[in-house]
N, C-alpha and C positions, 0 to 999 in steps of 0.2 A: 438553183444553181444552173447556168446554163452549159452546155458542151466544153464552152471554150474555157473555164474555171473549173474544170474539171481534169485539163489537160494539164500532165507534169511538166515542167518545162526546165533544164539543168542550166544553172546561172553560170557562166564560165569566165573568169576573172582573164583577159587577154594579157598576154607579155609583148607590149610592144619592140622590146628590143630581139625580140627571136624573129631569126634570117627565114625567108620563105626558102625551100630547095626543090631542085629538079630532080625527082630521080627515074633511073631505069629499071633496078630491078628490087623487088623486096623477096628477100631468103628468109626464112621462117622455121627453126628447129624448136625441138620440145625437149624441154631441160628434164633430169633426173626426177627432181620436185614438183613435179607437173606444170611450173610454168611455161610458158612458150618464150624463145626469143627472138626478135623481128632484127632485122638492118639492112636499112637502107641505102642503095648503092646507086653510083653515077656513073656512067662511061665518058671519060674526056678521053682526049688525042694525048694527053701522058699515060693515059692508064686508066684501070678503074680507082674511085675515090668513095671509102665509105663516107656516107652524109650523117646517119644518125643509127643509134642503136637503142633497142626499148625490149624490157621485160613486163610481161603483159600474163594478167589468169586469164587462163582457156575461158572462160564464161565470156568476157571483156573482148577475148579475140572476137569469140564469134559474132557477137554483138557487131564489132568494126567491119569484119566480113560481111554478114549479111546486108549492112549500111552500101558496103562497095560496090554488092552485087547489084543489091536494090536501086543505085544512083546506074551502072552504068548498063542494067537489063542484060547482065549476064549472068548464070549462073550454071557455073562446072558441073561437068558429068564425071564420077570419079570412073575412071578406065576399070576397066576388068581383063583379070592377067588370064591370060590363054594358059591352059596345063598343056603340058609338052607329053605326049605321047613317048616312052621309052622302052621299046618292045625289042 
């Protein structure tokens, strides 16, 4: 069996009728139940407009995540909080 026959490959059935969208910001909260929920937001000149909304398992997020980071050779340094001296 060669390399390439050995490679998973995920077969994804396409929805030609779903709209492509632009957006600007993706906000990402963590539900009670440990899922994550995503939504996708636009900035037009009326306002902001949500574009879409998705509930997603943390395993799945990160998966998406690390794809993102991997495509765009970014990846976050999480901050570290300075302790406040109260003397």
């Amino acid at each position: 069996m060669s390399a390439d026959e050995k490679v998973k490959t995920i077969k994804l059935r396409a929805n030609e009728n779903l709209s492509t969208l632009f957006v600007d910001v993706l906000a990402i909260n963590k539900r009670e139940d440990g899922m994550y929920y995503l939504r996708f937001a636009t900035n037009l000149p009326e306002g902001w407009k949500e574009q879409a909304r998705m509930i997603i398992p943390e395993g799945n997020l990160k998966q998406m995540l690390n794809a993102l980071c991997s495509l765009c050779d970014y990846y976050p340094v999480k901050s570290v909080k300075k302790e406040s001296n109260s003397s």
